[in-house]
Jmol script that loads the backbone (N, CA, C; Angstrom):
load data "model"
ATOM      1  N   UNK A   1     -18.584  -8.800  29.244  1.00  0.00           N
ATOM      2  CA  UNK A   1     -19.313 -10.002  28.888  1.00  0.00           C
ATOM      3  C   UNK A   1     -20.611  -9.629  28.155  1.00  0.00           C
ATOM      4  N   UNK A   2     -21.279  -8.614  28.733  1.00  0.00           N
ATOM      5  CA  UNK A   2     -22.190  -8.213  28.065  1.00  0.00           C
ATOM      6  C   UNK A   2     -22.381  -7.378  26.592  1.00  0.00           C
ATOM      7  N   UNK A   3     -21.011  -6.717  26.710  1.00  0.00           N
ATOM      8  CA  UNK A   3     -21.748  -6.786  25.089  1.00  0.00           C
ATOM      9  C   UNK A   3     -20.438  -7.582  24.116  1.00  0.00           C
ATOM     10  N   UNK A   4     -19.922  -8.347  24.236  1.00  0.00           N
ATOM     11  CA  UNK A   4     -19.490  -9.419  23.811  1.00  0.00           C
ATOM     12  C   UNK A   4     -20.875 -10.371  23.455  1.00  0.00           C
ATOM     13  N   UNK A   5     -21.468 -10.748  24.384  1.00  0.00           N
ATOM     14  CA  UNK A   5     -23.038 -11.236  24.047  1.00  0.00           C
ATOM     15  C   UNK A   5     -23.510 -10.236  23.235  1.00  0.00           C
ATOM     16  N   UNK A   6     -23.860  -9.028  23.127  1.00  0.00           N
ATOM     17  CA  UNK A   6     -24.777  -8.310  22.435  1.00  0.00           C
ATOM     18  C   UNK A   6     -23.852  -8.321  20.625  1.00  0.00           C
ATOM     19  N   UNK A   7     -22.895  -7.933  21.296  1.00  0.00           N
ATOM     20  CA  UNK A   7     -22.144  -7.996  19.646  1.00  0.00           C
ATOM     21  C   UNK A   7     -22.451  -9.468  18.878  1.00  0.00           C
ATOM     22  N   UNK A   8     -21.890 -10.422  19.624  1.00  0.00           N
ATOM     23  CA  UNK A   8     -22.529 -11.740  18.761  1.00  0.00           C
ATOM     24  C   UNK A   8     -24.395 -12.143  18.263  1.00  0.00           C
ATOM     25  N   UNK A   9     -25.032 -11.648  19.311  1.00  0.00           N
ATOM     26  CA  UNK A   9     -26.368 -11.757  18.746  1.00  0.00           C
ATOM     27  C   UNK A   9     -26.690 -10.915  17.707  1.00  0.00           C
ATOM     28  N   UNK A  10     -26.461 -10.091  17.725  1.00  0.00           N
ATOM     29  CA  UNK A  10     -27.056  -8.470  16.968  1.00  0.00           C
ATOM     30  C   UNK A  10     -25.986  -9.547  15.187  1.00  0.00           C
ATOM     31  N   UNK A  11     -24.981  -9.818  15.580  1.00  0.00           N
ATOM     32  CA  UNK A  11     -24.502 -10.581  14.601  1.00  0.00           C
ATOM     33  C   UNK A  11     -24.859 -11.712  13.826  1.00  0.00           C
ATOM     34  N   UNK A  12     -25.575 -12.617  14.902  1.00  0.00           N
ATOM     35  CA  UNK A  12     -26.360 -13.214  14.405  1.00  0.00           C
ATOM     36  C   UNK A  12     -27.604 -13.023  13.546  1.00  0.00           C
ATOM     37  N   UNK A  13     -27.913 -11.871  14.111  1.00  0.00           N
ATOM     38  CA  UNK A  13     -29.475 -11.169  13.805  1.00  0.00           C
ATOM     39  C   UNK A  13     -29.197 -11.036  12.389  1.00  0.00           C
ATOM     40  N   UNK A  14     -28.394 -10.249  12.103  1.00  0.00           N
ATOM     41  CA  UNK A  14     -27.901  -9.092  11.166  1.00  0.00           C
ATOM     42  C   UNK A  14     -27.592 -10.559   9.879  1.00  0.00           C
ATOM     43  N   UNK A  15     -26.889 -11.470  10.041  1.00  0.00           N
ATOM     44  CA  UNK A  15     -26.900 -12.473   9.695  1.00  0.00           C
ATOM     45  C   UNK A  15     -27.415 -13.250   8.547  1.00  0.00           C
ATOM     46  N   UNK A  16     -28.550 -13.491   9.557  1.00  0.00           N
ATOM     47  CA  UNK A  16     -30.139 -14.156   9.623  1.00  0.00           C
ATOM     48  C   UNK A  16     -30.822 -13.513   8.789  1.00  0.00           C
ATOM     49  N   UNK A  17     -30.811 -12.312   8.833  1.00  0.00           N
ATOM     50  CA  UNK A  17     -31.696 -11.240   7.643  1.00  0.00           C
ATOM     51  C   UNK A  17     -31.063 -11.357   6.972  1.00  0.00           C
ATOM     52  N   UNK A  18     -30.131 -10.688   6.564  1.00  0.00           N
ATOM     53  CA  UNK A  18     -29.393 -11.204   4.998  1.00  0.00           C
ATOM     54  C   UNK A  18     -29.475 -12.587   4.528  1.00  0.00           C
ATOM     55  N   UNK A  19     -30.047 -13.679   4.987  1.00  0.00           N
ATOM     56  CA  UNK A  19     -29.799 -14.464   4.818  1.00  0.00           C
ATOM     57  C   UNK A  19     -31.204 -14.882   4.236  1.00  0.00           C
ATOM     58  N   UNK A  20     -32.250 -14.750   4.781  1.00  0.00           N
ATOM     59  CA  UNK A  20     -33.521 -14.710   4.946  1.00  0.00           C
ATOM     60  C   UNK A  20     -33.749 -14.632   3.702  1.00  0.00           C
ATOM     61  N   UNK A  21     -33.331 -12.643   3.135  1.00  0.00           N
ATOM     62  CA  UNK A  21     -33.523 -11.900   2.041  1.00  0.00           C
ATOM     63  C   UNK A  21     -33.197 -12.315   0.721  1.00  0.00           C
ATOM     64  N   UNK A  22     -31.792 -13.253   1.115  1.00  0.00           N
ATOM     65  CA  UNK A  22     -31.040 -13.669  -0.011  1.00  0.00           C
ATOM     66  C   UNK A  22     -31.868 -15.409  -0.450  1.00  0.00           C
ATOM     67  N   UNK A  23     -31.844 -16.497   0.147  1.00  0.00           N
ATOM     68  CA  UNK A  23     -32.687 -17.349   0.000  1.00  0.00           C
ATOM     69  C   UNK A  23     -34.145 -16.834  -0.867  1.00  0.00           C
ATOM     70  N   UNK A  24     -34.651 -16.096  -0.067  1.00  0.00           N
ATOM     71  CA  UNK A  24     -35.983 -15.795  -0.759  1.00  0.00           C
ATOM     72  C   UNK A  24     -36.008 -15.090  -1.992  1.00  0.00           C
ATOM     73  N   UNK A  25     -34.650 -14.137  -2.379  1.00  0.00           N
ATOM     74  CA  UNK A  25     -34.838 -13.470  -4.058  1.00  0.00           C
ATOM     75  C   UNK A  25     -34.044 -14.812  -4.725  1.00  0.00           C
ATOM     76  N   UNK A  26     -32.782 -15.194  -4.585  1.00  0.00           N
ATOM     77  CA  UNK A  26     -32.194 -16.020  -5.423  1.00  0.00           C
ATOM     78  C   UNK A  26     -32.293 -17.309  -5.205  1.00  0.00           C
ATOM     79  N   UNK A  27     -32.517 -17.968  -6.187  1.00  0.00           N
ATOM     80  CA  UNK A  27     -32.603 -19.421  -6.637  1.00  0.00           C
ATOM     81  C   UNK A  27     -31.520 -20.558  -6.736  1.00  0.00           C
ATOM     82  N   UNK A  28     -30.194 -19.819  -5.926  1.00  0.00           N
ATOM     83  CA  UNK A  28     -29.315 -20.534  -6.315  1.00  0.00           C
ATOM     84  C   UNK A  28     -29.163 -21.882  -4.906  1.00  0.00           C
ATOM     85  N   UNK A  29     -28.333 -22.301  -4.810  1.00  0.00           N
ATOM     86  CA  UNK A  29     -27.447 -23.068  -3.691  1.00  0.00           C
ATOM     87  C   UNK A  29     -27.846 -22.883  -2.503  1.00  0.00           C
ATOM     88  N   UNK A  30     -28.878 -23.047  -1.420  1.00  0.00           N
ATOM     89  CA  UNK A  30     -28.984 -22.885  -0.474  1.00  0.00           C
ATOM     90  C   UNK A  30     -27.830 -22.499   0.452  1.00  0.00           C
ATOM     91  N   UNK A  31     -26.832 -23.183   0.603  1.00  0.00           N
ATOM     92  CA  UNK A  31     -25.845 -23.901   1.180  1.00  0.00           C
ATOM     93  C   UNK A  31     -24.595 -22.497   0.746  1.00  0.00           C
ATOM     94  N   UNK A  32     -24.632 -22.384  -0.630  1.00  0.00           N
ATOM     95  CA  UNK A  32     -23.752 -21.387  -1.245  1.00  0.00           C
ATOM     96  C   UNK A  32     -24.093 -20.069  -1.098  1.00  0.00           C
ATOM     97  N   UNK A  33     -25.239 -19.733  -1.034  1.00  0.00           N
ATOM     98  CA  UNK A  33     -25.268 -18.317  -0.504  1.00  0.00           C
ATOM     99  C   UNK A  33     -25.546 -18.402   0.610  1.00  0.00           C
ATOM    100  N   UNK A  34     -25.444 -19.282   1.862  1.00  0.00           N
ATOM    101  CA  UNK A  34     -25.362 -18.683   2.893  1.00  0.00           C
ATOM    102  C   UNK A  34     -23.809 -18.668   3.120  1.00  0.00           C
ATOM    103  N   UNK A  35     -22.855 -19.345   2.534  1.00  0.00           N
ATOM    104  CA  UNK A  35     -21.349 -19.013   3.010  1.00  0.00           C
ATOM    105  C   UNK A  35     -21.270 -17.427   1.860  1.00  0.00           C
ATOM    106  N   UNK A  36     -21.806 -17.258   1.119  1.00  0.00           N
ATOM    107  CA  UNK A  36     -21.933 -15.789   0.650  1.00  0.00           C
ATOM    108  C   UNK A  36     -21.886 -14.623   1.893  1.00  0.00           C
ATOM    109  N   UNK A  37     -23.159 -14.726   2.522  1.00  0.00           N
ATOM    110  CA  UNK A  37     -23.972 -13.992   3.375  1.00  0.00           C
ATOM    111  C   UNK A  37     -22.841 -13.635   4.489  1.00  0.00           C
ATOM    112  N   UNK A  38     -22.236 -15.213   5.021  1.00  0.00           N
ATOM    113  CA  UNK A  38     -21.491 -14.865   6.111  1.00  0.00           C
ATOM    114  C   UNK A  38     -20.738 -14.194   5.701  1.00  0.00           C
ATOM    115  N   UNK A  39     -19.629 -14.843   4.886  1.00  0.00           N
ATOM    116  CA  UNK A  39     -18.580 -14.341   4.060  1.00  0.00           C
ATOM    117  C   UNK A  39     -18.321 -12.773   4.070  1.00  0.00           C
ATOM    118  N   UNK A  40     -20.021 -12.069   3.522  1.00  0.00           N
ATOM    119  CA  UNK A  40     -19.848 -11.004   3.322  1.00  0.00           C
ATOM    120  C   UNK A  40     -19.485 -10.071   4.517  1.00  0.00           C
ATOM    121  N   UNK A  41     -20.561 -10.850   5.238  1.00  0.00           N
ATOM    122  CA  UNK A  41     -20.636  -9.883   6.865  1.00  0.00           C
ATOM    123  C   UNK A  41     -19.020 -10.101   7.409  1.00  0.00           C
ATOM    124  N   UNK A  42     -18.230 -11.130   7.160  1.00  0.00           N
ATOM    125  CA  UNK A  42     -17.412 -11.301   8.184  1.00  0.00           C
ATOM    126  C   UNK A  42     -16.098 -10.721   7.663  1.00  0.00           C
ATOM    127  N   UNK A  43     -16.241 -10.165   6.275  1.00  0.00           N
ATOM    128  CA  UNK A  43     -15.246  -9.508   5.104  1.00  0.00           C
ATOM    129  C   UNK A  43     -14.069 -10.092   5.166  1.00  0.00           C
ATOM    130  N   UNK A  44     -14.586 -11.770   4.941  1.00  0.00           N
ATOM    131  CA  UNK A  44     -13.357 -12.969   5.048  1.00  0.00           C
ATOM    132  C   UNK A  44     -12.544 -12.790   2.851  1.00  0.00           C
ATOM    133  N   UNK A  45     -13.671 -12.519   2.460  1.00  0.00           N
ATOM    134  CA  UNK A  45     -13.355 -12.686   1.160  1.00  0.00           C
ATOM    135  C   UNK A  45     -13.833 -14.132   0.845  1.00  0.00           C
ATOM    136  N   UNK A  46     -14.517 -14.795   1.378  1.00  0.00           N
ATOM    137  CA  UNK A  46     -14.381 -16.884   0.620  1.00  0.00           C
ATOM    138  C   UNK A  46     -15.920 -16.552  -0.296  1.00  0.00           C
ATOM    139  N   UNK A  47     -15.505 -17.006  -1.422  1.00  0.00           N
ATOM    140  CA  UNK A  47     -16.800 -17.220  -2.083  1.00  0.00           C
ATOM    141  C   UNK A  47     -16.830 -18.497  -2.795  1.00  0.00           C
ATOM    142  N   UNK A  48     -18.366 -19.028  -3.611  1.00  0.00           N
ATOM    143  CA  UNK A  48     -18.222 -20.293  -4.147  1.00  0.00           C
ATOM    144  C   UNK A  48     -18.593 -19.708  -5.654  1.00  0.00           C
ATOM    145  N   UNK A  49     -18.328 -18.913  -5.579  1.00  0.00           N
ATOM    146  CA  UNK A  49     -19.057 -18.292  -7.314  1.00  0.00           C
ATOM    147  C   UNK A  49     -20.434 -17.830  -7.548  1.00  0.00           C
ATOM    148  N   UNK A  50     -20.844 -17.365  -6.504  1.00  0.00           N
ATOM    149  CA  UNK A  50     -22.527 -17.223  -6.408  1.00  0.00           C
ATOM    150  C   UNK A  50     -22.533 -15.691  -6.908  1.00  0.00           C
ATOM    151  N   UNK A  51     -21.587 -15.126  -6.165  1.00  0.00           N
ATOM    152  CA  UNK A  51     -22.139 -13.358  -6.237  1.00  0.00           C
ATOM    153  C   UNK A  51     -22.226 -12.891  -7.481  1.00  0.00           C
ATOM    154  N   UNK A  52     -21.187 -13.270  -8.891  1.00  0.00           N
ATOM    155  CA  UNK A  52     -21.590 -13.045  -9.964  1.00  0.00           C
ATOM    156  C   UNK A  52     -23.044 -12.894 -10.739  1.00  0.00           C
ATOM    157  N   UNK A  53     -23.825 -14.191 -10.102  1.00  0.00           N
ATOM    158  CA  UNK A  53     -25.245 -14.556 -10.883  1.00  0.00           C
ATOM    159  C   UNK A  53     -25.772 -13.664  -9.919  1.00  0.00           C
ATOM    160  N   UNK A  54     -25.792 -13.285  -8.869  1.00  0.00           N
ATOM    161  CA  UNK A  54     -26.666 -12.574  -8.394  1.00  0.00           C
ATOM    162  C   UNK A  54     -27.523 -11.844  -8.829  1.00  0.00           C
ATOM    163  N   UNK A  55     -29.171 -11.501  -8.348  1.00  0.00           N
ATOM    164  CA  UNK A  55     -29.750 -10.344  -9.041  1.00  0.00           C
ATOM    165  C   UNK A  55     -29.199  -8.489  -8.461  1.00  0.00           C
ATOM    166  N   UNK A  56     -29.622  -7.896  -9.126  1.00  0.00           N
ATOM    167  CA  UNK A  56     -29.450  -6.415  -8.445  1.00  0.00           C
ATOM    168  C   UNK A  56     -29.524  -6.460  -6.733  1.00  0.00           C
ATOM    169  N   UNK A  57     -31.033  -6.788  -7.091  1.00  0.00           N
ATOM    170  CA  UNK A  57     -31.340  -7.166  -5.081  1.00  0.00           C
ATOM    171  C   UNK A  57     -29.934  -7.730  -4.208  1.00  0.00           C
ATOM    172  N   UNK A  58     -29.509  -8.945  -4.780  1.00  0.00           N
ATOM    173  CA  UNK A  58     -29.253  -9.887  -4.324  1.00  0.00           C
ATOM    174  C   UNK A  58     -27.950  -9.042  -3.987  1.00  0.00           C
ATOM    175  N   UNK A  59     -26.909  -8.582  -5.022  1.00  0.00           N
ATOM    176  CA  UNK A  59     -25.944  -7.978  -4.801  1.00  0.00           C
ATOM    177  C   UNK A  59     -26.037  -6.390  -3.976  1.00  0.00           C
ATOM    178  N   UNK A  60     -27.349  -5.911  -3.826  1.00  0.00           N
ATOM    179  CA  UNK A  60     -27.286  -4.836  -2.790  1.00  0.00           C
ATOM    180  C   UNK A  60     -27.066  -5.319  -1.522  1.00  0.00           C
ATOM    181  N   UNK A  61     -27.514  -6.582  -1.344  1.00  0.00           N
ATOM    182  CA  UNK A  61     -28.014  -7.226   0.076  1.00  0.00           C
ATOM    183  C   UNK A  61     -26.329  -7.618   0.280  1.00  0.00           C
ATOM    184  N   UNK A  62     -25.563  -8.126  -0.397  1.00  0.00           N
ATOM    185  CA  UNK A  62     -24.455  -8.538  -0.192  1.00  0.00           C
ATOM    186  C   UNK A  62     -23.337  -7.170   0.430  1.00  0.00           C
ATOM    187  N   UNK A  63     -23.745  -6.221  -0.660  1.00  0.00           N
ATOM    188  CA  UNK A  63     -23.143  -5.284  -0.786  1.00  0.00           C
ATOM    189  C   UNK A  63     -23.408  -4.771   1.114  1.00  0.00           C
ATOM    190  N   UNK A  64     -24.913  -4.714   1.645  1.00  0.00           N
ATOM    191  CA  UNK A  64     -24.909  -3.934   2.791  1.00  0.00           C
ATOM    192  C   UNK A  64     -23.950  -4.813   4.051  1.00  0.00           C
ATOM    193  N   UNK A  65     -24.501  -6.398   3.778  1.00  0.00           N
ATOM    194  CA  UNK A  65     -23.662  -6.986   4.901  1.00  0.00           C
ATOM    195  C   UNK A  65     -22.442  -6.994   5.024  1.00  0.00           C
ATOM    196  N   UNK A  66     -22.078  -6.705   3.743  1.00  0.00           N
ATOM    197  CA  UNK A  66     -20.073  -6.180   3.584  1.00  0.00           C
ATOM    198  C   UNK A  66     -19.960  -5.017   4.432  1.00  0.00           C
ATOM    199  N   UNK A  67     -21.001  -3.249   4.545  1.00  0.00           N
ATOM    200  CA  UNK A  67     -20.790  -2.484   4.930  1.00  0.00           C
ATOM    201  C   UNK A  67     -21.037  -2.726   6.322  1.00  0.00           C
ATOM    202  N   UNK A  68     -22.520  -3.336   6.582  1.00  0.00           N
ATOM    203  CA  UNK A  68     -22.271  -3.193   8.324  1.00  0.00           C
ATOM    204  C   UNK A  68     -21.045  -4.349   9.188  1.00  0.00           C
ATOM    205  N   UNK A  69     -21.289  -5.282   8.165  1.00  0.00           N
ATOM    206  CA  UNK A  69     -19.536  -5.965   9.127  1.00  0.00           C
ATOM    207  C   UNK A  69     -18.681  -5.206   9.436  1.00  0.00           C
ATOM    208  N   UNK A  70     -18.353  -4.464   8.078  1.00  0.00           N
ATOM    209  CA  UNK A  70     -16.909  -4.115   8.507  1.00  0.00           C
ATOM    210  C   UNK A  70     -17.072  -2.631   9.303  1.00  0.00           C
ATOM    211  N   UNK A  71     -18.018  -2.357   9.657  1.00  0.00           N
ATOM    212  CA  UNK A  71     -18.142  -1.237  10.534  1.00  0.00           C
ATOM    213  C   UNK A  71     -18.178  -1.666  11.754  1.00  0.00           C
ATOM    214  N   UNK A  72     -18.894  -3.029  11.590  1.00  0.00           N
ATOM    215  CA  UNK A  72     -19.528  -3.238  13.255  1.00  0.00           C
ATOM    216  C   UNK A  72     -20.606  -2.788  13.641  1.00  0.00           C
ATOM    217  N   UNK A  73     -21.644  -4.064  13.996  1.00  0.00           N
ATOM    218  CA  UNK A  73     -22.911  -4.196  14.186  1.00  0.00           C
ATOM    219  C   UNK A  73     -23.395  -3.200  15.395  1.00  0.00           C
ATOM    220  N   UNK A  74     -22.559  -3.523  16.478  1.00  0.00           N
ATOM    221  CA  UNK A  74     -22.582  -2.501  17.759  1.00  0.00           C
ATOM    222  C   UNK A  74     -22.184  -1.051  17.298  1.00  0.00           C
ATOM    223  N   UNK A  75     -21.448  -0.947  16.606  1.00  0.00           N
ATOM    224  CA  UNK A  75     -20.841   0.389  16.389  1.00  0.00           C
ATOM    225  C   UNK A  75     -22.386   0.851  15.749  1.00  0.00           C
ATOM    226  N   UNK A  76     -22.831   0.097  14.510  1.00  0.00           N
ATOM    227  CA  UNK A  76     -24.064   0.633  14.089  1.00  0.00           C
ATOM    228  C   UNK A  76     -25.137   1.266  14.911  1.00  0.00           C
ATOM    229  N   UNK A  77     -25.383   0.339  16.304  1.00  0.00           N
ATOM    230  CA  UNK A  77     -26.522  -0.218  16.422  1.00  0.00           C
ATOM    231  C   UNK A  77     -26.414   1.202  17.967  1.00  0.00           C
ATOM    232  N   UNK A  78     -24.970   1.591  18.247  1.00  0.00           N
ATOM    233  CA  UNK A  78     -24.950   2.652  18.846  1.00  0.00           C
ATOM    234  C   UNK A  78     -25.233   3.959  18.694  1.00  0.00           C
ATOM    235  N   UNK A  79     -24.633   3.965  17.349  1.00  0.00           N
ATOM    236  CA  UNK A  79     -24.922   5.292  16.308  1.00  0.00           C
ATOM    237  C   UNK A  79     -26.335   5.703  15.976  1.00  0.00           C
ATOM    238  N   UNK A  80     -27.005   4.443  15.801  1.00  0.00           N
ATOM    239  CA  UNK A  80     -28.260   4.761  15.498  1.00  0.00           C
ATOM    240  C   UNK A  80     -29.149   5.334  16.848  1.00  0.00           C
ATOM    241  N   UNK A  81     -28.966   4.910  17.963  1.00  0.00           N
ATOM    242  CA  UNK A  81     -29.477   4.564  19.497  1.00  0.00           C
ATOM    243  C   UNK A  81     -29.290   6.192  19.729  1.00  0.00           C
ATOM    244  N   UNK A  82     -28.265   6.463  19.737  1.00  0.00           N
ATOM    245  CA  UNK A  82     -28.005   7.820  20.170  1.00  0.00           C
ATOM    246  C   UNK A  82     -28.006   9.291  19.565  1.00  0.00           C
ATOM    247  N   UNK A  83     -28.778   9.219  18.541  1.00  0.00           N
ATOM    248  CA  UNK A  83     -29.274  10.135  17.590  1.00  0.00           C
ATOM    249  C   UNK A  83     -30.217  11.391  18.380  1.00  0.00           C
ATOM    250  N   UNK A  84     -31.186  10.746  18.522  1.00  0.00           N
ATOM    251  CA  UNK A  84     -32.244  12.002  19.651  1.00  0.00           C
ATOM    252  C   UNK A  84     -32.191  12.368  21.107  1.00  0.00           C
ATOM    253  N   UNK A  85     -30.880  11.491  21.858  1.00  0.00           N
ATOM    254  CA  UNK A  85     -30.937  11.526  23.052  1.00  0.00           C
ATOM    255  C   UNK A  85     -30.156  13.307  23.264  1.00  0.00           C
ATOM    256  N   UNK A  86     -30.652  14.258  24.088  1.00  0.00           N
ATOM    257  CA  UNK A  86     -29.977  15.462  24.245  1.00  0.00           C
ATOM    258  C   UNK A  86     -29.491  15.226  25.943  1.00  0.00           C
ATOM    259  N   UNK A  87     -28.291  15.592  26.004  1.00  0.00           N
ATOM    260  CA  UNK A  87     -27.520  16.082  27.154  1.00  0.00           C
ATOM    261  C   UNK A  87     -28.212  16.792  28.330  1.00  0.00           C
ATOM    262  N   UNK A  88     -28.585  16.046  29.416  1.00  0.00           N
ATOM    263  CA  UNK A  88     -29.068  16.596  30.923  1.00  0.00           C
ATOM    264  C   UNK A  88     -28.163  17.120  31.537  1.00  0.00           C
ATOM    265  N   UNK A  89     -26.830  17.564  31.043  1.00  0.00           N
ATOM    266  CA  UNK A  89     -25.964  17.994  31.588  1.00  0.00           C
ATOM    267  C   UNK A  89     -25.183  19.180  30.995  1.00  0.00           C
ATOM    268  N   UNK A  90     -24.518  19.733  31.940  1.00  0.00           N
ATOM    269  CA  UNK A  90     -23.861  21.348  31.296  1.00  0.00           C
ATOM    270  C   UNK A  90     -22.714  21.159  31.620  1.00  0.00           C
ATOM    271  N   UNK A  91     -21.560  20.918  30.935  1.00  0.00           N
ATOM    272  CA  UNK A  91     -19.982  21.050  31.634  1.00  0.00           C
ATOM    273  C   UNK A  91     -19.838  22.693  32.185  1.00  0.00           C
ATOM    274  N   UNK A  92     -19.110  22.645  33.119  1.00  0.00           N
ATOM    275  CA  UNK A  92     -18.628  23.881  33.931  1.00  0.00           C
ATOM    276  C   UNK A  92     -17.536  24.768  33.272  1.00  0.00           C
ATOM    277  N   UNK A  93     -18.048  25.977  32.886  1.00  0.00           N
ATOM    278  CA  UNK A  93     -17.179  26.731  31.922  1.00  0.00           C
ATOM    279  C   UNK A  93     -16.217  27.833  32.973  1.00  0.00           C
ATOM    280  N   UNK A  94     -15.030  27.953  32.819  1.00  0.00           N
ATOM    281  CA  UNK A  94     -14.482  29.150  33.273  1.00  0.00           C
ATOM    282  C   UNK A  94     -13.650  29.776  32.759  1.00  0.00           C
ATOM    283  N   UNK A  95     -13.648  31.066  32.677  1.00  0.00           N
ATOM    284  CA  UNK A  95     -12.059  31.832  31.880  1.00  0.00           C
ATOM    285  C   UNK A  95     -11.698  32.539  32.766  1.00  0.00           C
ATOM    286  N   UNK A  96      -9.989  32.026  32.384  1.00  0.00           N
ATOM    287  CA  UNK A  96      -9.281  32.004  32.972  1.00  0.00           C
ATOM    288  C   UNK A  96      -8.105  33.426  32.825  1.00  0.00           C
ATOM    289  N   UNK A  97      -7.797  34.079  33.620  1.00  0.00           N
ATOM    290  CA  UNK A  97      -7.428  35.102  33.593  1.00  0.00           C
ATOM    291  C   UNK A  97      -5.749  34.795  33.661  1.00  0.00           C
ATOM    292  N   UNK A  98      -4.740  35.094  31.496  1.00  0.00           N
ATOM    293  CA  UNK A  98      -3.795  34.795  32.069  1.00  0.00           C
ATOM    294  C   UNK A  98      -3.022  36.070  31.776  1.00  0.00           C
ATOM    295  N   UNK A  99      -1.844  36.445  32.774  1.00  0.00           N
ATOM    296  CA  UNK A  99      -1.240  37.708  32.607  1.00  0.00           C
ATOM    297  C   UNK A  99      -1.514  38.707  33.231  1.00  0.00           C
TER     298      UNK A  99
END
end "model"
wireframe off; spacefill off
backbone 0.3
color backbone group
């Protein structure tokens, strides 16, 4: 349950910023680039014709929410989390004498 919750918020989040980013560089359709935004994140494919006019910006921003969807926000958000953490632990080594 819990990260069923975390996956949908972090989704939302992730979202919301692209969404934020995209409103504030492009001038187009309110309404149309946010089914962009989702679209992208949710790598449904539906568009209304927006991504063409896009600026550079606009199409990087598209471009990233395509990559972290289809990776997965949690998958990201783990990968990143667990970068500096080092191992308090030693697995138990033995050799084994065969013959």
């Amino acid at each position: 349950m819990r990260r069923a919750l975390g996956v949908a918020f972090l989704s939302m989040v992730l979202v919301s910023g692209f969404l934020l980013v995209l409103l504030a560089v492009e001038p187009h359709n309110p309404m149309g680039v946010a089914l962009e935004a989702v679209s992208a994140f949710a790598t449904a494919g539906l568009s209304v014709n927006v991504t063409p006019s896009l600026s550079a910006l606009g199409k990087l921003v598209i471009t990233l929410a395509m990559f972290i969807g289809r990776i997965g926000p949690l998958t990201l958000a783990l990968a990143l989390a667990n970068q500096g953490r080092t191992r308090s632990y030693r697995l138990p080594e033995e050799r084994v004498g065969i013959g």
